[in-house]
C-alpha positions in Angstrom: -48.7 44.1 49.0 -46.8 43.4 52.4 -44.2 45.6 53.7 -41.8 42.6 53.3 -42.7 42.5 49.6 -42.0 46.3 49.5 -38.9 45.8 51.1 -38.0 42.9 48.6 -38.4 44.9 45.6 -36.6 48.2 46.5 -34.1 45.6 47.1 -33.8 44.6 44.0 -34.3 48.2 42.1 -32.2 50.0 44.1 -29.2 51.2 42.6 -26.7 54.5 42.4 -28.0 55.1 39.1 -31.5 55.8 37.4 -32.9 52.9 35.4 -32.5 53.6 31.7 -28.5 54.3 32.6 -28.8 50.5 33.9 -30.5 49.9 31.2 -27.7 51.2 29.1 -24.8 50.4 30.7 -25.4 46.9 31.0 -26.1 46.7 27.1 -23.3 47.9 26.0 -21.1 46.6 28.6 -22.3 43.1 26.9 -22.1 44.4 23.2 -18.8 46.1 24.0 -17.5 42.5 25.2 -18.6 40.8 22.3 -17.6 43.6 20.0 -13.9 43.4 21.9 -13.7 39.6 22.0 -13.9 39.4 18.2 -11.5 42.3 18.2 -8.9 40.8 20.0 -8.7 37.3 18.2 -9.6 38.4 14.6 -6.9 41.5 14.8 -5.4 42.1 17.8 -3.7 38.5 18.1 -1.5 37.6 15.6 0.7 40.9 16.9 0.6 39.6 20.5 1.9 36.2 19.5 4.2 37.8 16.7 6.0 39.5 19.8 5.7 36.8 22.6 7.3 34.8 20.1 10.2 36.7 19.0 11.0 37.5 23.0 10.6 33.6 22.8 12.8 32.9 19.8 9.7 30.6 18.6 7.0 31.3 15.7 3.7 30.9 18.3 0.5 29.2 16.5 -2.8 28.7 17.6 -3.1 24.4 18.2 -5.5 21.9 19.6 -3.7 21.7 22.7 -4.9 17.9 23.8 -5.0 16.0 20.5 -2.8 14.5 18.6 -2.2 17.1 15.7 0.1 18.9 17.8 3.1 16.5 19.3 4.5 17.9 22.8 6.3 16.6 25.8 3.9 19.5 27.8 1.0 16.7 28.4 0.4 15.8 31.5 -2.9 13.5 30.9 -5.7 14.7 32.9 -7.0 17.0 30.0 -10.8 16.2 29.3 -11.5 18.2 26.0 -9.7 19.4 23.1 -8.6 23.3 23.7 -7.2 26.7 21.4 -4.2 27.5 22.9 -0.7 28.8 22.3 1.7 26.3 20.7 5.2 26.4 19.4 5.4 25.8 15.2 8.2 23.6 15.2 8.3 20.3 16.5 12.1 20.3 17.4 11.9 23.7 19.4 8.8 22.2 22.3 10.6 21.3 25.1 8.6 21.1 28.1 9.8 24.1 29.7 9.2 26.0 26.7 6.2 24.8 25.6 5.3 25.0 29.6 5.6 28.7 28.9 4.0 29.2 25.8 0.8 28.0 27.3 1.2 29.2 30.5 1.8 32.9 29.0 -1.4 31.9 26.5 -3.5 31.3 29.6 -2.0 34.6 31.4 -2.0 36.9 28.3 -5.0 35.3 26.8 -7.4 34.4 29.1 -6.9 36.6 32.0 -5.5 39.6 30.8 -7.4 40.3 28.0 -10.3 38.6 28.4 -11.2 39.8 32.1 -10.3 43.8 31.8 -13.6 44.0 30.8 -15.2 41.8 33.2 -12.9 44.0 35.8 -14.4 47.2 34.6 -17.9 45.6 34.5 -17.8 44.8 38.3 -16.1 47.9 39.7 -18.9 49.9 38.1 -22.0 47.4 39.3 -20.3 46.5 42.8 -17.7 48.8 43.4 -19.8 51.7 43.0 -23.7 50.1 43.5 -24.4 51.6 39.9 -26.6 48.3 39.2 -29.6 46.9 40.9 -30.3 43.2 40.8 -32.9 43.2 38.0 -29.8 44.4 36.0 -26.8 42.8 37.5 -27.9 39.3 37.0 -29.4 39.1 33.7 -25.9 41.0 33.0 -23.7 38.8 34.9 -24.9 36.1 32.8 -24.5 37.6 29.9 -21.0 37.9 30.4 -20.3 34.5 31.9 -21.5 32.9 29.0 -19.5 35.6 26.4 -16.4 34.8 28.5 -17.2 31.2 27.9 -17.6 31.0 24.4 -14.6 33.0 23.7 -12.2 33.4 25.9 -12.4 29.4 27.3 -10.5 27.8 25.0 -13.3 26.7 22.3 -13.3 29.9 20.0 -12.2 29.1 16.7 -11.6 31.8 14.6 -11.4 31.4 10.5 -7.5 30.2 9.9 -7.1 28.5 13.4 -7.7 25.0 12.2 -5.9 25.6 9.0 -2.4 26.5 11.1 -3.1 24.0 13.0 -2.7 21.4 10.0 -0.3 23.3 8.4 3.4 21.6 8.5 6.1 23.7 9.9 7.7 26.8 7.6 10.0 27.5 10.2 11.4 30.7 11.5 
């Protein structure tokens, strides 16, 4: 091998850390993620919405946000796909300022703050500190791109969603 080849690979195993705690770290930094994303929308959730919507003075549901099972004046038009989000149960409470809120607080509550804390953590360890070499960091990266994207994006469904969704109003 060349020097420059040399060179290229200690590049890419280089890290703060010894390989198997690479290794490790990256595994369960991706199992963790998966294990909390389940977490948060198959326990965690209905308590977060329960309060939102008392502070609210609205009963939040999950709805298609996009479609026409669920009737608000917050639409704006340039929505491509069908999305999970926050919605407000009854039709006579959506104003578009609330309604406004409800989905901008899902998208804050939700989607950033507890779906990137992990993500956070993940990159403070691998950059922050140079715990990761490349070999690692990518295939890991990716990992949690694509976990990030199939839960936290708006397409997750978990068992019930579709059913509230349907379901008329009970009121408050």
């Amino acid at each position: 091998m060349t020097e420059l080849e040399h060179q290229f690979i200690r590049q890419l195993t280089t890290a703060a850390w010894p390989l198997p705690w690479q290794i490790a770290f990256g595994v369960v930094m991706v199992m963790g993620y998966v294990g909390w994303s389940r977490l948060y929308f198959r326990v965690l959730d209905r308590g977060v919405r329960a309060r939102i919507g008392r502070v609210l003075g609205v009963h939040i549901r999950w709805v298609q946000r996009h479609s026409a099972s669920y009737q608000t004046p917050f639409e704006t038009g340039f929505e491509r796909y069908h999305a999970w989000s926050w919605g407000i149960e009854e039709e006579r409470q959506r104003t578009f300022l609330r309604d406004g809120l409800v989905a901008s607080l899902c998208f804050v509550v939700v989607n950033l703050a507890f779906g990137l804390w992990p993500v956070a953590i993940f990159f403070l360890v691998s950059l922050g500190l140079r715990a990761l070499s490349a070999i690692i960091l990518i295939p890991a990266i990716v990992a949690v791109v694509a976990i990030y994207a199939m839960f936290w994006a708006g397409r997750y469904e978990v068992a019930g969603m579709r059913d509230a969704a349907a379901a008329p109003p009970t009121g408050q």
